[in-house]
N, C-alpha and C positions, 0 to 999 in steps of 0.2 A: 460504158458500152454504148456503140452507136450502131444503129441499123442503117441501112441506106435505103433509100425512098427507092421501092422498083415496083410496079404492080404485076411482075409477074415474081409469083415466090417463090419457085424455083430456081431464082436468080439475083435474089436477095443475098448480100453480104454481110458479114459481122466484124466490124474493126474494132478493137481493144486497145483504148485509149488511157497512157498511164500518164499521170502527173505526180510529181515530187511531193510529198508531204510537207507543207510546211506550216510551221509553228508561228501563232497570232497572239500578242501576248496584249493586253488590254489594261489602261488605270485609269481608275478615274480620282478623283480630288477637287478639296473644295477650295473654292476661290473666296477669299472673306471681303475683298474689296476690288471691285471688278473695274474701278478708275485708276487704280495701281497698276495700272498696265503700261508696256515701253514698245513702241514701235520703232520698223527699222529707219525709217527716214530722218536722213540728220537734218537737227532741227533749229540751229545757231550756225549756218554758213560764215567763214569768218571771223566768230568768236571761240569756236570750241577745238576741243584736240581729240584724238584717237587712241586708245588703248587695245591690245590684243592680251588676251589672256587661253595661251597655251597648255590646252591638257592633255596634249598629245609628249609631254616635254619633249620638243626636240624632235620628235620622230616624224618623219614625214613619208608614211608608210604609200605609195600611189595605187597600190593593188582595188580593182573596182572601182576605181574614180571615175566622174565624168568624163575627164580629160583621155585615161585609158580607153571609154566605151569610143570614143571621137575616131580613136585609131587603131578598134577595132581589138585591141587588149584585154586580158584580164588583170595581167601582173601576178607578182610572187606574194606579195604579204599586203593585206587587206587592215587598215586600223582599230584600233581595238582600246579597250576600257582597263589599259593596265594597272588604273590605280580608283578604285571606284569610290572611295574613301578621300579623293582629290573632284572625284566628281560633284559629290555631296557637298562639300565643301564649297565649291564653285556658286553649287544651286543656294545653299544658305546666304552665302556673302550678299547673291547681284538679288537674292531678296531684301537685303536688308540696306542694300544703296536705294533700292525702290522704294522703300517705304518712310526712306532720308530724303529725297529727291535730288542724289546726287548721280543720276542717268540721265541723259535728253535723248538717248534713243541705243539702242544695241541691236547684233543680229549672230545669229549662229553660225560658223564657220560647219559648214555643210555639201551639200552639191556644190562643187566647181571650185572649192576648196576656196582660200583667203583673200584669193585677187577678186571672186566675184561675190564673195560676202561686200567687199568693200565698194564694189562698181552698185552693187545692186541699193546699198546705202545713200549713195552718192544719185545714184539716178533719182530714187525717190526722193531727194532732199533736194533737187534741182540742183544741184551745183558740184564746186570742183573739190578736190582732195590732195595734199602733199604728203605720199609717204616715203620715209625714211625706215623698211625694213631690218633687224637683224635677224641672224639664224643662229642656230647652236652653234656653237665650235667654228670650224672654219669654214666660210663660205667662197665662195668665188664663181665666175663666170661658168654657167652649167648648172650651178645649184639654184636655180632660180625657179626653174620649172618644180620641183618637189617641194619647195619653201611657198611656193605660190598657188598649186593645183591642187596637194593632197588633202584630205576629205576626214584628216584627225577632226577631234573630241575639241572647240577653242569656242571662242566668242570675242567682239569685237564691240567697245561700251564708244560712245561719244561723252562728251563730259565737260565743264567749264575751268578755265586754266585754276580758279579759284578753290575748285573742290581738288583741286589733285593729289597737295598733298593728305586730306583726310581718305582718299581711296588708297591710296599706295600704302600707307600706314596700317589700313586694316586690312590688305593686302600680304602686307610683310609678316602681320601676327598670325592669320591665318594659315601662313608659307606657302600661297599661292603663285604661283608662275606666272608672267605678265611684264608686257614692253607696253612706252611708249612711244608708237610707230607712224606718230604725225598730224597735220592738222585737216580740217576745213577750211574753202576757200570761198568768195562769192565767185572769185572768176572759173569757170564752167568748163574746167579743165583737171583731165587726169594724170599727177603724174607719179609713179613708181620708182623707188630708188633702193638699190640693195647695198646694204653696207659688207663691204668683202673682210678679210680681216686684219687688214691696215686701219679700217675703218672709214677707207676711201670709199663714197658712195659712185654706183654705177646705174644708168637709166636704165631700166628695161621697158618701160612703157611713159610715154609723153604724148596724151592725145587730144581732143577737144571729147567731154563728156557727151556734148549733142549725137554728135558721130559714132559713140562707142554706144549707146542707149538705141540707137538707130538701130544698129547691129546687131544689140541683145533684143528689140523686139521686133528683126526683122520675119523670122520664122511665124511670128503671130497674125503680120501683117499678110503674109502670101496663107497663110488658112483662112483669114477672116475674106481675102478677097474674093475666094471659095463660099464661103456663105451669106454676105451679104451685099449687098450693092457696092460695087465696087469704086463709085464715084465716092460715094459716105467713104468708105475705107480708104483710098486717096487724101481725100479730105481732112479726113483724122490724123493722119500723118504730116500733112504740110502743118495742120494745125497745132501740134501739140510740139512740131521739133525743138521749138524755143520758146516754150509756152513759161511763164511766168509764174504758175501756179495759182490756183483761187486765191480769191482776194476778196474780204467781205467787207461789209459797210452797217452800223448800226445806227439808226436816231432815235431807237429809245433806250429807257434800262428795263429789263425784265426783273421782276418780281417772284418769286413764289407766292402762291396764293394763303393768304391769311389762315394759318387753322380755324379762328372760329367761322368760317366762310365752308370749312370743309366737313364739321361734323355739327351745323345747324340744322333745324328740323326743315322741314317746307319749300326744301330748294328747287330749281328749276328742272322739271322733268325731259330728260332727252332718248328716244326711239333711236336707238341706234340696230337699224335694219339691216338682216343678211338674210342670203338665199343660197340655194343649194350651188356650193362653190368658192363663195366669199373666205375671204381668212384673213381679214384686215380690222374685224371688230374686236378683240382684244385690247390690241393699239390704242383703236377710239376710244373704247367704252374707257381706259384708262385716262386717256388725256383730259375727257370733260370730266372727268371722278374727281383726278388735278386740279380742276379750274373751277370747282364746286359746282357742280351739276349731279342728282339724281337719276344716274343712268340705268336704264331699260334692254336688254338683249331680247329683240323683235326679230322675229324671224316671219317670214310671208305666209308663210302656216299661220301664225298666229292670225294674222289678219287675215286670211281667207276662211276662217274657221269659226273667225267675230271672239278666241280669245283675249282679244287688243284691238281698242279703237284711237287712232290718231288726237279725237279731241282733247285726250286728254294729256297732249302732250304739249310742250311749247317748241321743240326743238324735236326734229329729223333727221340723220342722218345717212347715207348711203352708202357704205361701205366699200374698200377695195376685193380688187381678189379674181375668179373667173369662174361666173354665174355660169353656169348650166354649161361650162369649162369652154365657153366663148367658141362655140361649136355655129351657132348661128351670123356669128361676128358680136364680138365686145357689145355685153350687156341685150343685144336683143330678146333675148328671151325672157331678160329679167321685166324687160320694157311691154314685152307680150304680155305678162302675168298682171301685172297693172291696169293695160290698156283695155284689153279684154274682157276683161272682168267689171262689167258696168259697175257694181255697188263697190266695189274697191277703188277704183277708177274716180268716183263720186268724192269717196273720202278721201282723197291723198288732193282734189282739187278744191276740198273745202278750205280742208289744211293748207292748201299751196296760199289761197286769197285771204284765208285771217289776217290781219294786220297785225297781230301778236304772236307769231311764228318767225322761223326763220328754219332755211335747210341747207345742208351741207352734202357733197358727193365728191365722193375721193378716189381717184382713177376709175376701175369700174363705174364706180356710183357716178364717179364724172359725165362718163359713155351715158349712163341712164339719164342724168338729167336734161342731158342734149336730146334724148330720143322721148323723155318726156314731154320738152316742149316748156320745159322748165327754166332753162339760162336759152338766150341771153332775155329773152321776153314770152309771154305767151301769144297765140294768136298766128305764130307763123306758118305759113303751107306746108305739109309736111315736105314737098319736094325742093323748099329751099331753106328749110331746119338746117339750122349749121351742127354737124355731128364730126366725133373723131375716127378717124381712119386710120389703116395701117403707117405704119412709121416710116420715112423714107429712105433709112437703111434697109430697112424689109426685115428686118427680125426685133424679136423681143430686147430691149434699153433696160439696164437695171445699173443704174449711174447714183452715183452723189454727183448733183447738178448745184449751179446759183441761181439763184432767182431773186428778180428784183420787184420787191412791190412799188405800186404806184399809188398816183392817188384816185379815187374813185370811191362811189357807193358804199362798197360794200361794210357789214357791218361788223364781221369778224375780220377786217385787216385793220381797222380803223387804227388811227394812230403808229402803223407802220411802215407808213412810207418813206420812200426814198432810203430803203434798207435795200440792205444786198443780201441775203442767207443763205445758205448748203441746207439741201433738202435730197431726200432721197426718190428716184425714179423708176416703177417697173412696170412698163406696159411695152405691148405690142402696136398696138394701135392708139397712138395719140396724140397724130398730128391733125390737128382742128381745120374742117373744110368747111369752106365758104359757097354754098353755091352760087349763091350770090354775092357779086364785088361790092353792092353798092352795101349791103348788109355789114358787111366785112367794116364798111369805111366806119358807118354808122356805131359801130361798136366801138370803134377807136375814139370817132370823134365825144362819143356821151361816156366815158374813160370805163366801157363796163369791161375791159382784161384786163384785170390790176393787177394780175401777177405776170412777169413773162421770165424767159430764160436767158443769161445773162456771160458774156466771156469771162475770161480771168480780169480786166479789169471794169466789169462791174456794170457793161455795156448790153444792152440788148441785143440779140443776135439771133440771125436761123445759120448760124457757120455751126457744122458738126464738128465734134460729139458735145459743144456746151450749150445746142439745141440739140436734142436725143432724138427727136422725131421729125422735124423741118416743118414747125406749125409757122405759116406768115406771123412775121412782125414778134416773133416769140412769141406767141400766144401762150399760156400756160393754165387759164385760167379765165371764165365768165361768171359772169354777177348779173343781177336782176337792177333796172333802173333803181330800184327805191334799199338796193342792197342786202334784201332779207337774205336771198338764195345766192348761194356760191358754189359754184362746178370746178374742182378742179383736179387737175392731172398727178401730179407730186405728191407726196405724202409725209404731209405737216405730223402727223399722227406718230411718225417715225422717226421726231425727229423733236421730241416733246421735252426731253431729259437731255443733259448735255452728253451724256455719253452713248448716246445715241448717233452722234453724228461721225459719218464719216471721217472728216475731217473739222479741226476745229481754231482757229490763234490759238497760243497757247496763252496769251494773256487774258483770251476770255474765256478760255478755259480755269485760268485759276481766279480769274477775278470778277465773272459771272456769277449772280446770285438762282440763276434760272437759266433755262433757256428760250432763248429769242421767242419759241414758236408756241411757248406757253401762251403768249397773250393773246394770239389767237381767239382761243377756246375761252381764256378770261372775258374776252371783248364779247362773246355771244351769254355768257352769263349775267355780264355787266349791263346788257342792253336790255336782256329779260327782266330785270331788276328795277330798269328803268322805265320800263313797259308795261303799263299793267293788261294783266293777262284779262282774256274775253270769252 
């Protein structure tokens, strides 16, 4: 029921507003290995072939399809689950290629039915496609549209010519339904061929992939240029049409950290600090747990209340997330609660000058340690403190970015420069302002941003979206002369475990002992070690 807004009540109305009932049906299940997972983007351009496996057998029902909503349609007959006992079946088998790893990627034939299962594969895997369709029974010119659009029960495996015959083999035992319907290409082009039933192939689509992906994310392009700066949105578009794809760079090996490192008595104590807002300690307190560290959940209560005092800590951290929900601008208020507070204020700069400390601040906590006074040096006027500002899309970046370390100070990147990594991105505001140029220079020339943002090949850049925010020079990232303190934007913390990452090679995916960003957190444990505390 709705009433209408009248201040006079004698002229108030009652509308009776009915909606359809409908039924929400909910499961849940447990996942026993969460790196068993198959994503859509094909992932051997080139080497691999395509498989469709049909569980609609044959029927190509179009009732409710996307394709009918396009033209305004409902249709006669809508597809359906006529053999559910083929479904099951389906879902056993493509577990059991997973957990053989004879998948490199699959996707559901779903919305927009088979042709954009396959573009939509193709897009994400940057490149082109040959297929060589059949359909049930007799096809020909006409039949193309229901073989291609309808929105049956199917799925589509990528796969390497080598495993094929052990899939079709367990294919056949199982009496599952299933064509091989072509390959992968590097060259960046789509083409569609239906076999009629001579078995003469006929084109119905020949196009350049750039152009058809153009296409499929044009609709996104005319919203986004609605919300955010519309030069970024431009931008993002010239940039990504023929975009390469990430491309990483290692020069070290990562390690997992030695068990008896992880359950020794006496190990290095770390303040991992949040405030009302934050939601990125979790992450942390886990990574230095990783990298053997005795981690502390500190919260600014604690320390305004004197249940926790700094000294007795060796390590600081500052937390991601949205203090006091960044209502004053990113971290101010958290920066207030510090500053303000002379006998806190006191402790956190005794802490900051120990020569046996070292502090870390991760997006938010980034924001704080810029309005601390903390990166790149102490001592600066507050009105030319270099701080991060809104981003120059003008809305909130929540990306898998690269980022290229450099060499410099600092004492938790040590030994990993001249790397390239995927790291995860979500702020609103964090593109780093200089008010002063010559500061700016200063920072460059004594190498204290060792981290910046990086294109698809490997290069430092402020071109959007593979700078998120449009910080000069990629800035990503300040460090303290002598390296103790690191400020930065990204979130190493996210990206600690290899399955954490966005995106990842596959070869260091299977041939990684660790990942990359573990060493990080080893490196500030390593230094404690090496330091004796005071």
């Amino acid at each position: 029921e709705h009433r209408t807004q009248n201040t006079d009540k004698s002229e108030q109305t009652t509308e009776i507003v009915k909606s359809p009932g409908a039924l929400v049906v909910s499961a849940y299940a447990t996942c026993p290995d969460i790196t068993k997972v198959i994503t859509p983007d094909i992932k051997r351009p080139g080497e691999s072939r395509l498989m469709f496996v049909d569980l609609g057998n044959g029927k190509d029902r179009m009732g409710g399809s996307a394709l009918a909503h396009c033209y305004n349609q409902v249709g006669n007959e809508s597809p359906y689950i006529d053999d559910p006992k083929l479904l099951k079946k389906c879902f056993n088998f493509v577990q059991d290629l997973i957990s053989r790893d004879l998948i490199l990627s699959g996707h559901d034939r779903s919305d927009g039915g088979l042709i954009t299962t396959l573009l939509e594969m193709a897009f994400a895997g940057n490149c082109g496609i040959e297929i060589n369709i059949e359909g049930q029974g007799a096809r020909g010119k006409g039949q193309e549209i229901p073989l291609l659009f309808s929105e049956e029960a199917g799925l589509v495996i990528e796969y390497l010519p080598a495993n094929e015959k052990r899939i079709t083999d367990a294919l056949k035992t199982v009496n599952i339904p299933y064509q091989t319907i072509g390959k992968t290409t590097l060259e960046k082009r789509i083409k569609f061929s239906l076999l009629t039933i001579n078995y003469s192939p006929f084109t119905v689509l020949d196009e350049d992939m750039r152009v058809l992906r153009g296409i499929w994310e044009e609709t996104s392009y005319q919203l986004d240029r609605l919300q955010r700066n519309p030069e970024c949105v431009d931008e993002e578009k010239r940039n990504i049409y023929d975009s390469t794809g990430l491309s990483f760079n290692l020069s070290f090996s990562p390690e997992p950290t030695p068990e008896h490192l992880l359950i020794k008595e006496n190990k290095p104590k770390i303040a991992i600090i949040r405030e009302e807002g934050s939601n990125g300690d979790r992450e942390m307190t886990s990574a230095f747990f990783q990298a053997g560290f005795e981690t502390w959940d500190v919260t600014m209560t604690d320390l305004l209340e004197g249940n926790v005092n700094l000294e007795e800590f060796r390590g600081v951290v500052f937390v991601g997330g949205f203090s006091y929900a960044d209502v004053l601008d990113s971290a101010k208020g958290w920066a207030g609660v510090i500053r303000f507070n002379k006998k806190i204020w006191q402790q956190f700069q005794s802490f900051y000058n120990r020569p046996d400390t070292f502090s870390l601040g991760v997006c938010n906590g980034c924001q704080l340690m810029a309005l601390l006074g903390w990166v790149p040096w102490q001592g600066i006027p507050d009105n030319i403190q270099p701080r991060f500002i809104h981003n120059r899309s003008g809305r909130f970046e929540s990306r898998f970015v690269s980022l290229r370390i450099l060499e410099s100070p600092s004492v938790m990147l040590h030994g990993m420069e001249n790397s390239v990594l995927g790291v995860w991105v979500a702020h609103g505001e964090g593109l780093v302002y200089f008010p002063d140029n010559a500061m700016q220079q200063k920072v460059l020339d004594e190498k204290l941003a060792p981290a910046r943002y990086a294109d698809d090949k490997g290069n430092i850049t402020e071109k959007y979206p593979f700078n998120p925010n449009g910080s000069p020079e990629g800035i990503a990232a300040l460090c303290s002369p002598d390296g103790r303190h690191l400020a930065i934007m990204p979130h190493p913390e996210r990206a600690f475990l290899k399955w954490q990452w966005g995106w990842m090679p596959e070869e260091w995916r299977k041939d990684l002992k660790a990942s990359p960003w573990i060493k990080m957190f080893q490196n500030a444990r390593e230094w404690c070690e090496g330091r004796k505390a005071e």
